[in-house]
C-alpha positions as CSV (number, residue, x, y, z in Angstrom):
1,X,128.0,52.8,-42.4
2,X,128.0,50.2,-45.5
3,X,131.1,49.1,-46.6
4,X,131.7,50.2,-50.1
5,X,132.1,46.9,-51.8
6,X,131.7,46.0,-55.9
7,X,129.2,43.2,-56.4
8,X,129.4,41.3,-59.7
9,X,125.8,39.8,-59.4
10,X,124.4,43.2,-58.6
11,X,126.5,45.2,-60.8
12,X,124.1,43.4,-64.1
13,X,122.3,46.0,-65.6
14,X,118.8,44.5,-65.3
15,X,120.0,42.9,-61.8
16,X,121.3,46.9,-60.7
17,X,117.9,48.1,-62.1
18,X,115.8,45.9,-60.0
19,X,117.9,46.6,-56.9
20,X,117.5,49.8,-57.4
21,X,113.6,49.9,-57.9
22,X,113.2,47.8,-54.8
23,X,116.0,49.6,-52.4
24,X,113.1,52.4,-51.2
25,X,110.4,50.3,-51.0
26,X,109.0,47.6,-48.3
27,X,107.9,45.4,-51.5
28,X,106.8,45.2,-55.1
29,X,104.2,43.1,-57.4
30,X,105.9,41.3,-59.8
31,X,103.9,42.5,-62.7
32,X,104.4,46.0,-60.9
33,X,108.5,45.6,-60.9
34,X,108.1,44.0,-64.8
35,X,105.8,47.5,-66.2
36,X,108.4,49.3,-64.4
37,X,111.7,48.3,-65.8
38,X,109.9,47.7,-69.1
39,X,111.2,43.7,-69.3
40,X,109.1,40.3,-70.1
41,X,108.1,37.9,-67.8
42,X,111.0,36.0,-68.2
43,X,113.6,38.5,-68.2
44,X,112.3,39.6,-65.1
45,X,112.0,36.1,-63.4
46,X,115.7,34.4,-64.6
47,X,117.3,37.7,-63.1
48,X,115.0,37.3,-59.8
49,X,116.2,33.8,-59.8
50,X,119.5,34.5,-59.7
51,X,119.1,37.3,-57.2
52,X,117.0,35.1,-54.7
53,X,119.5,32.3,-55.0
54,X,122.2,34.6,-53.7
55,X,119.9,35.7,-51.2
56,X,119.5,39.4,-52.2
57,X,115.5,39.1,-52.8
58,X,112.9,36.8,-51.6
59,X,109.5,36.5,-53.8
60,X,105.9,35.3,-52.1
61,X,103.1,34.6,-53.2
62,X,99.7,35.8,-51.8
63,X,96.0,35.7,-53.4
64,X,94.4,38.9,-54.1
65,X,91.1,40.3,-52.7
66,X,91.0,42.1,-56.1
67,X,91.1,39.2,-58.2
68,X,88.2,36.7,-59.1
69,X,90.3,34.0,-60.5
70,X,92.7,31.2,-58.4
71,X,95.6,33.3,-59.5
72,X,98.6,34.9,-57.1
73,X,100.4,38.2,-57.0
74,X,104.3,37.6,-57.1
75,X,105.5,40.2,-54.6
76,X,109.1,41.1,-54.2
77,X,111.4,42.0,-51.5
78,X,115.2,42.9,-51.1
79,X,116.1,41.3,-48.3
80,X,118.4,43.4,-45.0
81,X,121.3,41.0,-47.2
82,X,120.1,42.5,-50.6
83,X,119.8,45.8,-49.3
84,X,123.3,45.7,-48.0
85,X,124.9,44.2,-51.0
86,X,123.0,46.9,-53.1
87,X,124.1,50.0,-50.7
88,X,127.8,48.5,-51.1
89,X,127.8,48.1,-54.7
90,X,126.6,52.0,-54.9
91,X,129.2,53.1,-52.6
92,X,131.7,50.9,-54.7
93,X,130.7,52.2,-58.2
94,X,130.7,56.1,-56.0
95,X,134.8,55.9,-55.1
96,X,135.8,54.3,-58.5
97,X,133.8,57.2,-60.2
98,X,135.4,59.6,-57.6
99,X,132.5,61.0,-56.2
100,X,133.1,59.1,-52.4
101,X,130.1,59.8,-49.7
């Protein structure tokens, strides 16, 4: 069991918003993750940024079969770290609104 524990970096709304959209899934496109929580490019990629440096998601970069031009997909993963902070934070924000697991 997670330990419930509140997570400043995490608790950010765009920052809880992308933890959020990548907790149930393996990883995400970039420009997949941007349509998703409706943000620009750089909105998305400053709070990335911030959220790789603390280790939470790691971004790669892969060609495409689909694509004709030189240009790479972006893909996104919470990392088992991420993950963890991000099941914390939830459990956190659960007991201060009173609704505990």
């Amino acid at each position: 069991m997670i330990e419930a524990r509140f997570d400043a970096l995490i608790h950010a709304p765009a920052r809880l918003r992308i933890c959020g959209v990548l907790r149930p899934v393996e990883q995400m496109d970039f420009a997949v993750l941007r349509d998703t929580l409706d943000v620009s490019d750089a909105t998305l990629s400053k709070h990335l940024k911030t959220l790789a440096e603390a280790g939470y998601v790691r971004l790669t970069k892969a060609a495409s079969a689909a694509r004709t031009d030189a240009r790479r997909l972006t893909w996104v993963t919470l990392t088992p770290a991420g993950r963890n902070a991000f099941d914390g934070h939830v459990r956190a924000l659960k007991e201060i609104a009173g609704t505990p697991d």
